[in-house]
SELUM-841055 format. One line per field, with one value per residue: x, y, z of N, C-alpha, C in turn; residue number from 0. Coordinates in steps of 0.2 Angstrom, whole numbers, plus 5000, padded with zeros to 4 digits. Example, Ala and Ser with C-alpha at 12.3 -4.5 7.8 and 13.67 -1.06 7.14 Angstrom:
<lolos>
n.u = 5066:5064 $
n.v = 4972:4989 $
n.w = 5039:5035 $
ca.u = 5062:5068 $
ca.v = 4978:4995 $
ca.w = 5039:5036 $
c.u = 5066:5064 $
c.v = 4984:5000 $
c.w = 5039:5039 $
n = 0:1 $
</lolos>
This chain:
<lolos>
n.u = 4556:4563:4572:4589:4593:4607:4622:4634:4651:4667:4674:4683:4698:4705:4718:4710:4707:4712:4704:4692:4686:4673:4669:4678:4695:4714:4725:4739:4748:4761:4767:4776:4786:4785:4800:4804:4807:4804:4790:4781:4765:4751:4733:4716:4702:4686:4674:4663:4658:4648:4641:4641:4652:4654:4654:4648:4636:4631:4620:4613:4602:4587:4578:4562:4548:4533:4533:4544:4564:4574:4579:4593:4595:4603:4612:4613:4626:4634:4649:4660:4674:4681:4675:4664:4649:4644:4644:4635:4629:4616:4618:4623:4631:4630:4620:4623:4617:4612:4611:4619:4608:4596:4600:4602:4588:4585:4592:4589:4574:4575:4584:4578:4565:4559:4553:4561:4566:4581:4593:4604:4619:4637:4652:4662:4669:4684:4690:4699:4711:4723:4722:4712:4707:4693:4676:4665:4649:4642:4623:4611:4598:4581:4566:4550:4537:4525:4513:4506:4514:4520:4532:4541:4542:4557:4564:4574:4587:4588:4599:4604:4605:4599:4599:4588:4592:4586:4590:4590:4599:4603:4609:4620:4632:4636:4630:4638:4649:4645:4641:4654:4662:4655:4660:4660:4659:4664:4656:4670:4662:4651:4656:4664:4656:4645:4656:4658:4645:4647:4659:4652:4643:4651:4656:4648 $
n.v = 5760:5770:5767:5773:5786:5785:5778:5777:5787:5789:5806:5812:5815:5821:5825:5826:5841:5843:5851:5851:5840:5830:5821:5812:5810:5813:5802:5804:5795:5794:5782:5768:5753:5735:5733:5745:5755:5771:5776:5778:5779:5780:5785:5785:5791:5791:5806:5806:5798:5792:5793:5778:5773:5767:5765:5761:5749:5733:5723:5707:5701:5690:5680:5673:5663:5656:5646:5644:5643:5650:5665:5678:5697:5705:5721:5728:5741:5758:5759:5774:5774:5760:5761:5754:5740:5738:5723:5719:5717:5726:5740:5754:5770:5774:5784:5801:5797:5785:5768:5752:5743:5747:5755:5746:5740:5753:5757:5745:5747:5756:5756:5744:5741:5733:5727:5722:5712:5715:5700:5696:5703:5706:5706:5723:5725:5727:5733:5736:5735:5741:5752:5762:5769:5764:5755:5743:5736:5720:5716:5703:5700:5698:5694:5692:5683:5682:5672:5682:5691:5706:5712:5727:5744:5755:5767:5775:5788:5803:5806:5792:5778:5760:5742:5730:5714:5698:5683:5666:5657:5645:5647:5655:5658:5653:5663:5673:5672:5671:5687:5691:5684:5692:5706:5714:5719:5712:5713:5712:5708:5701:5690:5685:5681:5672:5664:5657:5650:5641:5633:5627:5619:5611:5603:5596 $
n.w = 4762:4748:4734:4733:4728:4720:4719:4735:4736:4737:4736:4738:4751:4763:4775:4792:4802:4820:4825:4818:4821:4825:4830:4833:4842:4840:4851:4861:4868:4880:4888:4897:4895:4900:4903:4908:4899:4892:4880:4869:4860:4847:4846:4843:4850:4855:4858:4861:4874:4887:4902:4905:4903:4892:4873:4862:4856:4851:4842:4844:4839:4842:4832:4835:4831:4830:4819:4811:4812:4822:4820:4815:4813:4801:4794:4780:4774:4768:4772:4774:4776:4775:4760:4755:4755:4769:4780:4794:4812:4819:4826:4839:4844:4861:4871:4881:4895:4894:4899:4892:4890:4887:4878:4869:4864:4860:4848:4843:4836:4831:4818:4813:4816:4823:4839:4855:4869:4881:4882:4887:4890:4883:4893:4893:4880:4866:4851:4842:4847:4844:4839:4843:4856:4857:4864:4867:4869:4867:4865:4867:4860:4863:4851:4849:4839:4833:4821:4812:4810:4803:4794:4801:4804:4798:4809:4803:4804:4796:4782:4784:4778:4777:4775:4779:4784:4785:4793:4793:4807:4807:4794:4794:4794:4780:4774:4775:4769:4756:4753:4758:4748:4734:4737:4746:4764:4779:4795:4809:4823:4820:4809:4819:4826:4818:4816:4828:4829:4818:4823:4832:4826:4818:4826:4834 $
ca.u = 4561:4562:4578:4594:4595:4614:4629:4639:4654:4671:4674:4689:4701:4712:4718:4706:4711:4709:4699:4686:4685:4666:4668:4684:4700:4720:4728:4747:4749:4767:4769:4781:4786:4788:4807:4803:4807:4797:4786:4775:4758:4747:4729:4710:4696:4681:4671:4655:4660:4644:4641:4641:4659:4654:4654:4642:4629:4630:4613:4615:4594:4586:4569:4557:4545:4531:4534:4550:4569:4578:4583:4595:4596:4610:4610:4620:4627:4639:4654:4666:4682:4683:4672:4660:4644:4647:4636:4633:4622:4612:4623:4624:4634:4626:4617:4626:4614:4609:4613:4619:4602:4592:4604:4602:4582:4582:4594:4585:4567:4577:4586:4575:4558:4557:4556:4563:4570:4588:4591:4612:4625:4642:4657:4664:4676:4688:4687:4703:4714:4729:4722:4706:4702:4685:4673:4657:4645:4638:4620:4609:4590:4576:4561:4542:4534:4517:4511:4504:4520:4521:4540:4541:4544:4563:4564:4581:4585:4590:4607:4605:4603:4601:4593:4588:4590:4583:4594:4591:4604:4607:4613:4621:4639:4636:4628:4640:4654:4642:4641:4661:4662:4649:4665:4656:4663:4658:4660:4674:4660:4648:4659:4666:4646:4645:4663:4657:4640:4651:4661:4652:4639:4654:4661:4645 $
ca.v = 5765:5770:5766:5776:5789:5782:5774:5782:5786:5796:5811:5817:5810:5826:5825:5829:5844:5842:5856:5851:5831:5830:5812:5806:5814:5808:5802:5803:5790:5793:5775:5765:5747:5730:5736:5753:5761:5777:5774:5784:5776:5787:5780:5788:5790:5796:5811:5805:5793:5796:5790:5771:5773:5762:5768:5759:5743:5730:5721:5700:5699:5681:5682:5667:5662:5649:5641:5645:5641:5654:5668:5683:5701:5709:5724:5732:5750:5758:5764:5776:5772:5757:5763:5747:5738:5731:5717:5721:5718:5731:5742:5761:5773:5773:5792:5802:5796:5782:5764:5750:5740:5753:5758:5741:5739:5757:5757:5738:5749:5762:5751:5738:5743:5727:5728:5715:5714:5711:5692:5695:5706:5704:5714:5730:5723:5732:5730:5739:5741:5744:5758:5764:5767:5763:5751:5742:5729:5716:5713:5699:5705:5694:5695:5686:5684:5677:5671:5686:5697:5710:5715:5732:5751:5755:5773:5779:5796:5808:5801:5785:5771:5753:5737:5724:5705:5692:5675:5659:5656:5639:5648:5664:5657:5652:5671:5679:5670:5674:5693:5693:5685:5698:5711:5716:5719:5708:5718:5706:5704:5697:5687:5678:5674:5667:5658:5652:5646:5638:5628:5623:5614:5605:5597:5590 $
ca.w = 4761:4741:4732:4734:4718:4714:4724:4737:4734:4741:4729:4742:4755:4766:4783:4797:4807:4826:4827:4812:4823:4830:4833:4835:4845:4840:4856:4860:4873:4883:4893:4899:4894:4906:4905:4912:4896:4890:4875:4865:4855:4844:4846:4841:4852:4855:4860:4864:4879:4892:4911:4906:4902:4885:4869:4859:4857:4845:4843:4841:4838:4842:4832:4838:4828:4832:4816:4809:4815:4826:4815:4817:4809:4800:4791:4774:4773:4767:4776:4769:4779:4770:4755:4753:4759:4774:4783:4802:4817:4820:4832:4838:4850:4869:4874:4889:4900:4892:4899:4884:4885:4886:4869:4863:4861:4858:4841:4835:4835:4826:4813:4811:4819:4830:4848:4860:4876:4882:4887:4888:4887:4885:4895:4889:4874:4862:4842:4838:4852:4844:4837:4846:4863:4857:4867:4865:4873:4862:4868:4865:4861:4858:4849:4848:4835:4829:4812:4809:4811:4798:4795:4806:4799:4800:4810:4801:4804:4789:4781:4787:4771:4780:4773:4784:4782:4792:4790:4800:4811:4804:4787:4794:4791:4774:4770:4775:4765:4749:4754:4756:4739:4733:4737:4753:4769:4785:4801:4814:4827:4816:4808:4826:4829:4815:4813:4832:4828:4814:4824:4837:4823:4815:4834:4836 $
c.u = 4562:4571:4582:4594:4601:4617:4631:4643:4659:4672:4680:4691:4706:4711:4711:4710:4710:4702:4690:4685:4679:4667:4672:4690:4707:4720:4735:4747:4756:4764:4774:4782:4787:4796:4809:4805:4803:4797:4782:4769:4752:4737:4724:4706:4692:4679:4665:4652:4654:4645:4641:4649:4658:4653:4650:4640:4631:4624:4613:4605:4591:4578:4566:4550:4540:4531:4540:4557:4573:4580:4587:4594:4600:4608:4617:4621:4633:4644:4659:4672:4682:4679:4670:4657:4647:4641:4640:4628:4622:4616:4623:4627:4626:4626:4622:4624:4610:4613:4614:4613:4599:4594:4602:4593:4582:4585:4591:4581:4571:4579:4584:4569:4556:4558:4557:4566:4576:4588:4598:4614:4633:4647:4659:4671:4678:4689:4694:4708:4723:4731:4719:4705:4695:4684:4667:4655:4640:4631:4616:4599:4585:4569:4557:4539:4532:4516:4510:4508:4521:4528:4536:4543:4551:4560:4572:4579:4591:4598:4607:4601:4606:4595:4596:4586:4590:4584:4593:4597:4609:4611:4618:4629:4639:4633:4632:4647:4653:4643:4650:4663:4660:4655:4663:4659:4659:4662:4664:4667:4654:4649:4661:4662:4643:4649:4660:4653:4643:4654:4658:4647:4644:4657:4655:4643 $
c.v = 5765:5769:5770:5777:5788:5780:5778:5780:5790:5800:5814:5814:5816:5822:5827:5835:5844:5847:5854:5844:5832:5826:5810:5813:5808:5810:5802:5802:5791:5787:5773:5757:5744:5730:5743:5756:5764:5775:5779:5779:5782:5780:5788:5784:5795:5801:5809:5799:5795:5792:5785:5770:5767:5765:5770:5752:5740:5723:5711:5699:5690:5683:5675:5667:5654:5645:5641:5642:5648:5660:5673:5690:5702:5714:5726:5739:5751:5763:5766:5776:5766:5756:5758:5747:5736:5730:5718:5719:5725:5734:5753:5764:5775:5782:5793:5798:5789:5774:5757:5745:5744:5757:5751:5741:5746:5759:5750:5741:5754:5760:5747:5738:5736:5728:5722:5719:5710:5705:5693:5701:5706:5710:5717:5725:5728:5726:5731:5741:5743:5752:5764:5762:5765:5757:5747:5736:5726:5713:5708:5702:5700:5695:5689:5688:5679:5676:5676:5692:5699:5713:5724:5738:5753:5762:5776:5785:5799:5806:5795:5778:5762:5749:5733:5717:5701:5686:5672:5658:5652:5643:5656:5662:5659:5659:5676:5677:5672:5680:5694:5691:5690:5703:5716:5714:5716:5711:5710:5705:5699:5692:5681:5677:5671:5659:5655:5649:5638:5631:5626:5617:5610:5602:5597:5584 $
c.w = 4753:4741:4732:4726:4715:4721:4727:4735:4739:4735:4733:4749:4757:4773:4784:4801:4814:4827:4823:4816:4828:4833:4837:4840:4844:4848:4854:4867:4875:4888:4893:4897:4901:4908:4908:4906:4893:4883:4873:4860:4852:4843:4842:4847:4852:4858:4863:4871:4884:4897:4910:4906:4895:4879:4865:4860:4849:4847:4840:4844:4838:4840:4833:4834:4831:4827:4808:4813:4817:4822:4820:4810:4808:4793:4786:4773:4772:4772:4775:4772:4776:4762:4752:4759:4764:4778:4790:4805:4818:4826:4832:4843:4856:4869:4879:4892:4901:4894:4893:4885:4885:4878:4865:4862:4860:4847:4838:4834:4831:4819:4810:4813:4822:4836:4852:4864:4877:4886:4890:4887:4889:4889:4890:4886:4869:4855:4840:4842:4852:4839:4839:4853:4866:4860:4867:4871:4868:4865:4863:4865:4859:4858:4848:4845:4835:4821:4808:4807:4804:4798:4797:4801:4803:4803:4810:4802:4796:4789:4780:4780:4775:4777:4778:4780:4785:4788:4796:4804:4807:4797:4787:4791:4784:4770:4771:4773:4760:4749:4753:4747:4735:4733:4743:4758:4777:4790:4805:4819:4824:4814:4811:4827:4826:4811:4822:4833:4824:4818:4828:4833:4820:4822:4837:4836 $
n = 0:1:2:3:4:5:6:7:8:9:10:11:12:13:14:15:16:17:18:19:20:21:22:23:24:25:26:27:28:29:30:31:32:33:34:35:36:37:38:39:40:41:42:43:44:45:46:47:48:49:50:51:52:53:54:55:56:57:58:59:60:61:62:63:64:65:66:67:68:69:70:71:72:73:74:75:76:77:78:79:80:81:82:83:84:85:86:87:88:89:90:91:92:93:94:95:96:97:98:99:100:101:102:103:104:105:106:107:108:109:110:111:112:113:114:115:116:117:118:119:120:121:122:123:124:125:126:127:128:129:130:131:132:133:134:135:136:137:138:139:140:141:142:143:144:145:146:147:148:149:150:151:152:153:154:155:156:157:158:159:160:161:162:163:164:165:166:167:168:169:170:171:172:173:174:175:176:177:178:179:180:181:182:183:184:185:186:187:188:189:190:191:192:193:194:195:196:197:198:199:200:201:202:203 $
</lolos>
């Protein structure tokens, strides 16, 4: 992929109007508290919710190497709600019709041109749920790879600016403490698999 011809940037920040929201839709939640009193909550969710009732996929990649140690993917891009890189696994919203491993090996091939198969996936968890009805399932995908493994051709589609980095496992922690140094933004699920790899290697 050739170099990106300058930074992104925001150049403009209005409301959304409902009508103009491809993506997302405000709720206004009328509920009830454990005292029976009536409530009101104002949330966001999506539009593009298909038959899995899951939203989207986030890809926790195991690449295997016969002469290497364990690694994982993560990728950098920028994202303009909070207008910085941010470091991710490899992750995408789930097709109507499409189930989330079938979404997970099919966004790694898209994002990272590696294909593996799903070994795990975790239940349907929530990222934001004091804001967001949104949903995800974090799957576990693993790759095989030989000596001869040539890094794979990314198949982004138009718009899409993603670089891929392939960290050992053993050193994902400490990468992604530099990266936040660096003024770069680490996604939360990311973060907790690498703050839980974290602790379980120091309580051994």
């Amino acid at each position: 992929m050739p170099p990106p011809a300058q930074s992104p940037r925001i150049d403009k920040i209005t409301p959304l109007p409902s009508h103009e929201a491809k993506w997302i839709e405000f709720l206004k939640l009328d509920w009830t508290d454990q005292n029976g009193k009536a409530r009101v909550w104002e949330a966001a969710g999506r539009k593009t919710r298909g038959s899995s009732g899951v939203d989207a996929v986030a890809i926790m990649t195991i690449l295997r190497h016969p002469s290497r140690s364990p690694a994982t993917i993560i990728i950098l891009q920028y994202r303009p709600p909070v207008d910085a890189i941010c470091v991710e696994f490899p992750a995408g919203l789930i097709d109507a019709d499409e189930t989330p491993e079938v979404a997970a090996e099919r966004e790694l091939k898209e994002e990272t041109g590696y294909v593996g198969r799903v070994i795990g996936m975790s239940p349907t968890v929530v990222s934001n749920p004091g804001m967001s009805t949104g949903n995800m399932k974090l799957a576990t995908v693993e790759v095989v790879l030989v000596d001869e493994d040539i890094k794979p051709k990314q198949q982004l589609e138009e718009g899409e600016f993603i670089e891929l980095i392939i960290v050992p496992l053993a050193e994902l922690y400490e990468r992604l403490v530099a990266y936040s140094a660096e003024g770069k933004k680490v996604d939360s699920r990311l973060w907790h698999t690498a703050a839980g790899l974290q602790l379980a290697k120091q309580l051994q």
